[in-house]
C-alpha positions as CSV (number, residue, x, y, z in Angstrom):
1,X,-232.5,25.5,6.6
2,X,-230.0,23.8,3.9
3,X,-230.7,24.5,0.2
4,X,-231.8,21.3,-0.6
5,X,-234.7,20.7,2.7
6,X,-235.6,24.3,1.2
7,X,-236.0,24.0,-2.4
8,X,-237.9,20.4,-1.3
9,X,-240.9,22.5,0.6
10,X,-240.2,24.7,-2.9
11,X,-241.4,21.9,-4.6
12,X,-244.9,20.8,-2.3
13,X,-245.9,24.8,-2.9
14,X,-244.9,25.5,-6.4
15,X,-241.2,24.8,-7.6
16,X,-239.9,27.9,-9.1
17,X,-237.7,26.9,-12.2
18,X,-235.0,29.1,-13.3
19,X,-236.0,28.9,-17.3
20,X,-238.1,31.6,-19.5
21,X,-239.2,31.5,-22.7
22,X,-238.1,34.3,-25.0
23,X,-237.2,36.0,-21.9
24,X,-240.9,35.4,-20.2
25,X,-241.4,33.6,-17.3
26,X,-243.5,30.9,-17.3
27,X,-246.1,29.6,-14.5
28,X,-247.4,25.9,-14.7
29,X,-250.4,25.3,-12.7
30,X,-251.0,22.0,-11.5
31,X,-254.8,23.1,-10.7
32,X,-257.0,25.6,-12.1
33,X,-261.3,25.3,-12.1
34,X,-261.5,25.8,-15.4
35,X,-259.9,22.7,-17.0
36,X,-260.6,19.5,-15.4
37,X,-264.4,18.9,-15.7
38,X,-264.1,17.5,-19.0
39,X,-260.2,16.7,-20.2
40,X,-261.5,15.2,-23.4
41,X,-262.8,18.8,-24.4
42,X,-259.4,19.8,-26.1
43,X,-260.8,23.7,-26.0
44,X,-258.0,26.0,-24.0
45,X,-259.0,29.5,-22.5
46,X,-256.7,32.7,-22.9
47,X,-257.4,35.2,-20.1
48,X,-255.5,38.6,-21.4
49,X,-254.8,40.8,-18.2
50,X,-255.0,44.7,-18.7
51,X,-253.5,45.7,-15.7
52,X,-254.0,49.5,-13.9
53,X,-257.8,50.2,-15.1
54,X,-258.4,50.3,-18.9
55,X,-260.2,53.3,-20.1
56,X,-263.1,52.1,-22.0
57,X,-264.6,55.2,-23.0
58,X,-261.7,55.6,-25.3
59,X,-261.1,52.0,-26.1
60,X,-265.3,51.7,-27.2
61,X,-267.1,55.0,-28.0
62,X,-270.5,55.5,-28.1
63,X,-270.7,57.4,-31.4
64,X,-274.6,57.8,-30.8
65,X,-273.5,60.2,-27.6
66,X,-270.2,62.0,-29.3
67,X,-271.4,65.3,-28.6
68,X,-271.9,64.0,-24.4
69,X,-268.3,62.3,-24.8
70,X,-266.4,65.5,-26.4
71,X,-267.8,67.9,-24.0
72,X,-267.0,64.9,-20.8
73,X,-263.4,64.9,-22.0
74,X,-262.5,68.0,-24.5
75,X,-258.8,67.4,-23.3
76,X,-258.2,63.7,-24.7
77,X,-261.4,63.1,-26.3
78,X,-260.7,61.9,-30.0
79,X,-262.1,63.1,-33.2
80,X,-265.3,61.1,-34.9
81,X,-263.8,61.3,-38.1
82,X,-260.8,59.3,-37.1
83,X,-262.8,56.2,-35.2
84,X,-262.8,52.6,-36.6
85,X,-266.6,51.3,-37.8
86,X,-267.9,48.3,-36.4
87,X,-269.8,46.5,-39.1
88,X,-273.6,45.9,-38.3
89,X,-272.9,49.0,-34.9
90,X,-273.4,52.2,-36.2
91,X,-273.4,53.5,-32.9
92,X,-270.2,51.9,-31.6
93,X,-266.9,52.3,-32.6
94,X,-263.5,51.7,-31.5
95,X,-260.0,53.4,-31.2
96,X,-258.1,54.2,-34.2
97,X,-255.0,51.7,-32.6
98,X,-257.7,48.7,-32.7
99,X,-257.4,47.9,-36.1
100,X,-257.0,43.9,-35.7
101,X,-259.6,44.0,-33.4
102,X,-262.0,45.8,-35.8
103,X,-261.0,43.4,-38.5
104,X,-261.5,40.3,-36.2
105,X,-265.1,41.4,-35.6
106,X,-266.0,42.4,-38.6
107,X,-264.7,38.9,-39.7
108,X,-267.1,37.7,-37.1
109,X,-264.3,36.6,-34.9
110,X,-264.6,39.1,-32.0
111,X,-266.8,40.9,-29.6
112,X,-267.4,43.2,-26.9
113,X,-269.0,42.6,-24.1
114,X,-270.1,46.3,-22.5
115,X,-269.8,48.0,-18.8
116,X,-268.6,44.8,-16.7
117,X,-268.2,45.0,-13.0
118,X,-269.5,44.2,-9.9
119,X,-271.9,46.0,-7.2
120,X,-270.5,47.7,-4.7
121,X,-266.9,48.5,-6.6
122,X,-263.3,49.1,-5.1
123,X,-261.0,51.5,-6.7
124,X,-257.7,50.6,-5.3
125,X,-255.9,48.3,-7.7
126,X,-255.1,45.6,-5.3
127,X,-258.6,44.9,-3.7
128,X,-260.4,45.3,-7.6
129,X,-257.5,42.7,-8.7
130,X,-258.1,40.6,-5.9
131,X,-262.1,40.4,-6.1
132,X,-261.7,39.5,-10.3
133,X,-258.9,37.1,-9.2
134,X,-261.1,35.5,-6.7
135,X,-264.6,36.2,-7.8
136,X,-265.7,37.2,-4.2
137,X,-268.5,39.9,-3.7
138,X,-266.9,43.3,-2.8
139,X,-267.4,43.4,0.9
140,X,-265.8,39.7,1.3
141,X,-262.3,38.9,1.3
142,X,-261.9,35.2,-0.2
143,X,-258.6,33.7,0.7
144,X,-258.9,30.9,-2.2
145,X,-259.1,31.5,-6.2
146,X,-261.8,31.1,-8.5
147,X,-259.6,28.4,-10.6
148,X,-258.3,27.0,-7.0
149,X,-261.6,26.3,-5.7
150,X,-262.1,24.0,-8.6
151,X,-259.6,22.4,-8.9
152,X,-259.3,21.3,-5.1
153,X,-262.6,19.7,-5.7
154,X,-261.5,18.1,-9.3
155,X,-257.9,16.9,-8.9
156,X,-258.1,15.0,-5.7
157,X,-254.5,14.0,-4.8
158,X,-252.4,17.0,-6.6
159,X,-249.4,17.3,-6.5
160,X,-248.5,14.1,-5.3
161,X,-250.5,12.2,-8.1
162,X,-249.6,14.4,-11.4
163,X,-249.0,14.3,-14.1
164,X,-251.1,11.2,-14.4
165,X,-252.1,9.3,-17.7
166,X,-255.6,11.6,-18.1
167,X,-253.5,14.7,-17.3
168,X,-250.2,14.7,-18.4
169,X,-249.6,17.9,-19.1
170,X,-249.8,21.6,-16.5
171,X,-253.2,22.1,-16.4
172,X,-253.0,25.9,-16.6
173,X,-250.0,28.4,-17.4
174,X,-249.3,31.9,-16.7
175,X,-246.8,33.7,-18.8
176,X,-244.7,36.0,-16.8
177,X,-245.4,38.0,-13.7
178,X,-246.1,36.3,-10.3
179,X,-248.8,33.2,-10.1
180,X,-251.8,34.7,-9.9
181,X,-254.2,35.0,-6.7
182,X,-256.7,33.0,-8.9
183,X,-254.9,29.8,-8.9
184,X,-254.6,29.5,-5.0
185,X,-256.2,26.5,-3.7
186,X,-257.8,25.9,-0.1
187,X,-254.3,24.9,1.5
188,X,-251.4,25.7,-1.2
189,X,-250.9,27.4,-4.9
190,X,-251.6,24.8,-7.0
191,X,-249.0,25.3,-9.1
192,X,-245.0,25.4,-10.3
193,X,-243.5,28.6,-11.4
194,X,-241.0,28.7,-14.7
195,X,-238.7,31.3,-14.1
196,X,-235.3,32.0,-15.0
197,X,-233.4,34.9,-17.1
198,X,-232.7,32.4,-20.0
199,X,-234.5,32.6,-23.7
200,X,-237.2,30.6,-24.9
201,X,-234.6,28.7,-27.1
202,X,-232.1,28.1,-24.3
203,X,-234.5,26.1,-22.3
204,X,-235.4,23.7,-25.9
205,X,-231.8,23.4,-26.6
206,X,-230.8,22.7,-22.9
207,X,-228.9,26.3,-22.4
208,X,-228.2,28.2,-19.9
209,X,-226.9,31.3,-19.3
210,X,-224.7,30.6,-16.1
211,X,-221.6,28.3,-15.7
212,X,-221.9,25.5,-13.3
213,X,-218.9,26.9,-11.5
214,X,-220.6,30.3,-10.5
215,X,-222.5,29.4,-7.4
216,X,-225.8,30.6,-9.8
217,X,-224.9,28.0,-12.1
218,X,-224.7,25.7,-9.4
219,X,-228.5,26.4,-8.0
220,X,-229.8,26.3,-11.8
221,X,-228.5,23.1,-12.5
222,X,-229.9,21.9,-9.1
223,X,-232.8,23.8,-9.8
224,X,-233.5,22.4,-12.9
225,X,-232.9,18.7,-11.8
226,X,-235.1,19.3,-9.1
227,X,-237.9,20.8,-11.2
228,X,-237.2,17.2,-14.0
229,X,-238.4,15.2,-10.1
230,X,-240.9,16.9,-8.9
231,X,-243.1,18.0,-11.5
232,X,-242.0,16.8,-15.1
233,X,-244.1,19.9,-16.2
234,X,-240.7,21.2,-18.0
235,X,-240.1,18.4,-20.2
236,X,-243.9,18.4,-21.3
237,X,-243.6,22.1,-22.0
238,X,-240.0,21.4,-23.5
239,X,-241.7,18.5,-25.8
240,X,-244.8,20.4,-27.1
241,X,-242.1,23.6,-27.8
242,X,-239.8,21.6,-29.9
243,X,-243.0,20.2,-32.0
244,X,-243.2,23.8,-33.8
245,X,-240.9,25.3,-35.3
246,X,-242.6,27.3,-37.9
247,X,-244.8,30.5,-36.7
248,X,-245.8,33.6,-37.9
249,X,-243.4,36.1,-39.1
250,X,-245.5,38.9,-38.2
251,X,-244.5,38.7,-34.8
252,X,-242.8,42.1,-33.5
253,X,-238.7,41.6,-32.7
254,X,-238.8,40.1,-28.7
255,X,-239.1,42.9,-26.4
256,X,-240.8,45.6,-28.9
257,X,-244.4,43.9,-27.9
258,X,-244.1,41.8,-24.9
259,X,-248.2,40.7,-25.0
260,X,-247.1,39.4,-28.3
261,X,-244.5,37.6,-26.8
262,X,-246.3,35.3,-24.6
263,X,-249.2,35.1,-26.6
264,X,-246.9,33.4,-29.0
265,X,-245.7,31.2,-26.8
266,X,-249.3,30.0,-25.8
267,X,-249.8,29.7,-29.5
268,X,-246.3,27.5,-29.8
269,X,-248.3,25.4,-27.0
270,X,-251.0,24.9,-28.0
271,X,-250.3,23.4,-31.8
272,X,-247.2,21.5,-30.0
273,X,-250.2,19.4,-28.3
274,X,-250.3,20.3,-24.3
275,X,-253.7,20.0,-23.0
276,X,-252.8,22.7,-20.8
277,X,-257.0,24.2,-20.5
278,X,-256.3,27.7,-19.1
279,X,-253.5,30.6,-20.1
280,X,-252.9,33.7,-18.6
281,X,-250.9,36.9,-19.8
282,X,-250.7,40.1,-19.2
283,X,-250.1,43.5,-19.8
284,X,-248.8,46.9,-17.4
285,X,-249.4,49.9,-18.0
286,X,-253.2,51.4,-17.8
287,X,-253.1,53.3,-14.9
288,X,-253.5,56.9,-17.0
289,X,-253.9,59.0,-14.9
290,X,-252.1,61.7,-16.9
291,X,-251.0,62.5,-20.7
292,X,-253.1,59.8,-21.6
293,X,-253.1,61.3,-25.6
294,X,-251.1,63.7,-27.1
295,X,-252.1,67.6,-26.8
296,X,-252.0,68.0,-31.1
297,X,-253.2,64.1,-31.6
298,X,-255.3,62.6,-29.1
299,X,-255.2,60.0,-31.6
300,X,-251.5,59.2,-29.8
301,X,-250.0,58.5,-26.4
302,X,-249.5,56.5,-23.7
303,X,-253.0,54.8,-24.5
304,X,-252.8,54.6,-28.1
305,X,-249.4,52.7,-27.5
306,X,-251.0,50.7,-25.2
307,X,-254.2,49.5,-27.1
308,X,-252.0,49.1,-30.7
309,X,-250.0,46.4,-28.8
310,X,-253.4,45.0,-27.9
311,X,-254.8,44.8,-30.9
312,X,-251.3,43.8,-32.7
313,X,-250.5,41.0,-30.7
314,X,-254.2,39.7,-30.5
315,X,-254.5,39.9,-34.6
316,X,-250.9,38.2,-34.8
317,X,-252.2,35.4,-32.5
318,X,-255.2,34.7,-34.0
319,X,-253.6,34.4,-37.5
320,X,-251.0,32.5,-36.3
321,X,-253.3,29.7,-34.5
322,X,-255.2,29.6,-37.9
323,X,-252.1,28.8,-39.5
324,X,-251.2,26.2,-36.9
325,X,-254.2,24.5,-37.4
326,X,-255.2,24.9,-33.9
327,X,-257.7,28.5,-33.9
328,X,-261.1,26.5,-33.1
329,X,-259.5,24.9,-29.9
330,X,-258.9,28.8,-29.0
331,X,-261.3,31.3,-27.4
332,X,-259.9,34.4,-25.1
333,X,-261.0,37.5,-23.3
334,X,-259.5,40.7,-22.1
335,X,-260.4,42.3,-18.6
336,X,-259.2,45.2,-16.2
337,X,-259.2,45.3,-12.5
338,X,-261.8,48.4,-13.3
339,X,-262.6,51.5,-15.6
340,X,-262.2,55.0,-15.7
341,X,-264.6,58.3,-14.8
342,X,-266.3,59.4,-17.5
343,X,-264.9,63.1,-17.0
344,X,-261.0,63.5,-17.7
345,X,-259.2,65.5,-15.6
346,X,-256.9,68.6,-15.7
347,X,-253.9,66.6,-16.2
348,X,-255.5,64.8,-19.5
349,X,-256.0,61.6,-18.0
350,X,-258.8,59.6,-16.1
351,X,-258.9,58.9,-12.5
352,X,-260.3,55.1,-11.3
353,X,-264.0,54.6,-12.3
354,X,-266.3,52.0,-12.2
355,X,-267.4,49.5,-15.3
356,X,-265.5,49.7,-18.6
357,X,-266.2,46.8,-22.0
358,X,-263.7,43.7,-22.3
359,X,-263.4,41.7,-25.6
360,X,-263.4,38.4,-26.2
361,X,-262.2,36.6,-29.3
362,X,-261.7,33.5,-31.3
363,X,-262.9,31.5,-34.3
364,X,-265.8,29.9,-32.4
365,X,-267.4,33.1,-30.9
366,X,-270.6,34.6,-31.5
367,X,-269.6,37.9,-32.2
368,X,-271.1,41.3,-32.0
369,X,-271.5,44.1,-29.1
370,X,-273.2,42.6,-25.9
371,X,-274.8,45.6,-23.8
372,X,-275.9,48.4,-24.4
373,X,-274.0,51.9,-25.1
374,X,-273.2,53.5,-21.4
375,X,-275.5,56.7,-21.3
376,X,-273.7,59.8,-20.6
377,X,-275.3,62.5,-18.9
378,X,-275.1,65.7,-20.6
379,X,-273.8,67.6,-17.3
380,X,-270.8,65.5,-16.2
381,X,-268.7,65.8,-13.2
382,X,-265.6,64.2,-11.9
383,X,-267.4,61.8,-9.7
384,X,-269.6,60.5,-12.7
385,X,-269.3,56.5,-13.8
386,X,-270.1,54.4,-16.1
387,X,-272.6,51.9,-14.8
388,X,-272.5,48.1,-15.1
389,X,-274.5,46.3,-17.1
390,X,-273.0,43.0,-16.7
391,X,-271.2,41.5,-13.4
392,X,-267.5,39.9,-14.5
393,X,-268.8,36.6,-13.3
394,X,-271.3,36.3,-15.7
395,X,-268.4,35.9,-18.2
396,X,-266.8,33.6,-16.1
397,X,-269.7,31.0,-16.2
398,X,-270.5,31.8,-19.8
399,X,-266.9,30.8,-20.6
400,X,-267.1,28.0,-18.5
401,X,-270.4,27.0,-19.0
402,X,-270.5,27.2,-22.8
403,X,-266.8,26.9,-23.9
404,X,-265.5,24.7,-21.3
405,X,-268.4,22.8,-20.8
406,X,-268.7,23.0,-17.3
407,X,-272.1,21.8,-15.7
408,X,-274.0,24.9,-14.1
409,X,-274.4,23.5,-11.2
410,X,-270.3,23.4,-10.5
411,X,-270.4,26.5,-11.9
412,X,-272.4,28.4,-9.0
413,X,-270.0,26.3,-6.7
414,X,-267.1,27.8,-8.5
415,X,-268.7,31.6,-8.5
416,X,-270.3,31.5,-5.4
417,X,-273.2,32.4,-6.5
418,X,-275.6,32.2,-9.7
419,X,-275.2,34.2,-12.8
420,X,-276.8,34.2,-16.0
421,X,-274.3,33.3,-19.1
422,X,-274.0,35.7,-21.9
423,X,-274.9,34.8,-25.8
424,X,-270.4,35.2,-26.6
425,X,-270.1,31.3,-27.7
């Protein structure tokens, strides 16, 4: 097949475009379920991807239980004395890393929503993504996306009729990795990718890194004139970019906190003007099966690391949106493909368990701790779970019931099914 026949079926699936922001690729969906109902809502929706199974028993501890938590994990458990309060919680309370996050619900900004997951659960990481990608019942495998389904039923005509006056901009973006399984639609990924080992700066200031006479050059600057054709999704992002250029200087160096990284991008998108409705980062790294603390500070490690990125880059955010002008458009949520047993193991880690908390966050949430405290039984063993309290897809249709305004009755065509929205908006 010649280049140009092949980059032109590229373009009906989702045209990969050789740019990145600060180093990030970019994905720009051209359908997602979450956005269309209603474009003159101007609210957008952050989805924060935890991938490789957070632990939540040392994210949120159940204070009221510490005795049942220290002797169900002696090896990494951490010390009382050292946990962050939750104002209005006694009985809750969060990692020492979770600072921002403590400060963002105390400031009534923040919230928790406890043991989410699904009956019949799947530990392998591929399946338990796939099922929260798709929001299919364990035991079915659904070949579309919960956005995709949506969309297909929303944006009649896509691609060949966007951008279009009442959608001129990507309706949803993921920032770096792959498009996600939750954008696919019932015949293609409705979507373009953003891709390309060039800076966030290069592609406003029309950079790149390659000469045209390398034959990489050559396929980028095709690339690139093919993406301007096909989609025009580039120089909306491009536009909206070069709006702002003032944000926060509390912003890590590029590279030292890469959730920060594309969560200021989002933010950079957001007050430039695109409509885009859904955005979705993530972060690697959660699978801890081992060394999860430090032997002398279980206060450090691998997962302390992990969840003081969290909190930094999810405190930066939210400051910098405020300061943008743009924080009540702005309402996200974390999630994990699953949680951890409640028992650590001998290497002083946790092996894949069943329900673990996710937060959510923004200047328009109704804050607080949603759930109950998991009970731990006194006599643990390795096979021991948390429970769930509350299926994933109830958060789905609360967000896109009661942020995104979403009629309940596309919402149980959406989900599949019926479930009851949760008091987070």
């Amino acid at each position: 097949m010649k280049r140009r026949d092949f980059l032109r079926n590229m373009a009906i699936n989702g045209v990969v475009i050789p740019q990145l922001l600060n180093g990030i690729s970019l994905k720009a969906m051209g359908h997602t379920p979450l956005l269309a109902q209603d474009v003159s809502n101007d609210r957008v929706l952050v989805l924060i991807q935890l991938n490789g199974g957070n632990d939540g028993l040392n994210t949120i501890l159940p204070v009221d239980q510490y005795g049942a938590y220290q002797s169900a994990r002696s090896n990494i458990a951490l010390p009382q004395d050292k946990l962050l309060k939750i104002n209005g919680f006694d009985a809750t309370a969060l990692h020492p890393s979770l600072t921002e996050i403590q400060q963002l619900m105390n400031d009534g900004k923040a919230g928790i929503v406890q043991a989410v997951s699904y009956p019949k659960p799947n530990f392998s990481h591929f399946r338990a993504t796939d099922i929260w990608m798709t929001a299919s019942d364990a035991d079915k495998v659904v070949t579309t996306g919960w956005a995709g389904r949506y969309l297909n039923d929303t944006f009649p005509g896509f691609p060949d009729k966007y951008p279009n006056e009442i959608m001129p901009d990507p309706l949803a973006i993921q920032v770096g990795s792959v498009v996600a399984s939750a954008f696919q639609g019932p015949s293609f990924t409705m979507g373009l990718a953003i891709s390309n080992p060039a800076n966030f700066y290069n592609l406003i200031e029309d950079k790149t890194d390659a000469p045209t006479t390398t034959r990489w050059g050559q396929q980028l600057e095709y690339l690139e004139k093919v993406s301007q054709k096909t989609d025009q999704y580039a120089d909306v992002i491009k536009k909206a970019a070069l709006r702002i250029m003032k944000q926060s200087d509390k912003y890590p160096a590029p590279g030292k906190n890469t959730l920060a990284d594309q969560l200021k991008i989002v933010a950079r998108l957001v007050a430039g003007g695109l409509r885009t409705k859904v955005y979705l980062v993530n972060m690697s790294g959660f699978d801890t099966h081992s060394k999860q603390t430090e032997n002398e500070d279980t206060t450090t490690g691998v997962h302390a690391q992990l969840l003081r990125k969290v909190s930094e880059a999810i405190g930066i955010f939210m400051e910098d949106l405020t300061a943008l002008n743009v924080a009540d458009r702005v309402a996200g949520m974390t999630f994990s493909e699953f949680g951890r047993r409640i028992k650590s193991n001998a290497s002083g880690g946790t092996d894949h368990g069943v329900a673990a908390p996710l937060f959510y966050f923004g200047a328009k949430v109704k804050a607080g701790i949603i759930g109950t405290n998991p009970q731990l039984p006194t006599a643990v063993n390795v096979n021991d779970n948390i429970p769930m309290q509350h299926d994933f897809r109830s958060v789905y249709a609360t967000l896109l019931q009661q942020w995104l305004n979403l009629p309940s009755d596309e919402i149980q065509k959406v989900l599949m099914g019926q479930f009851p929205v949760l008091p987070m908006v």
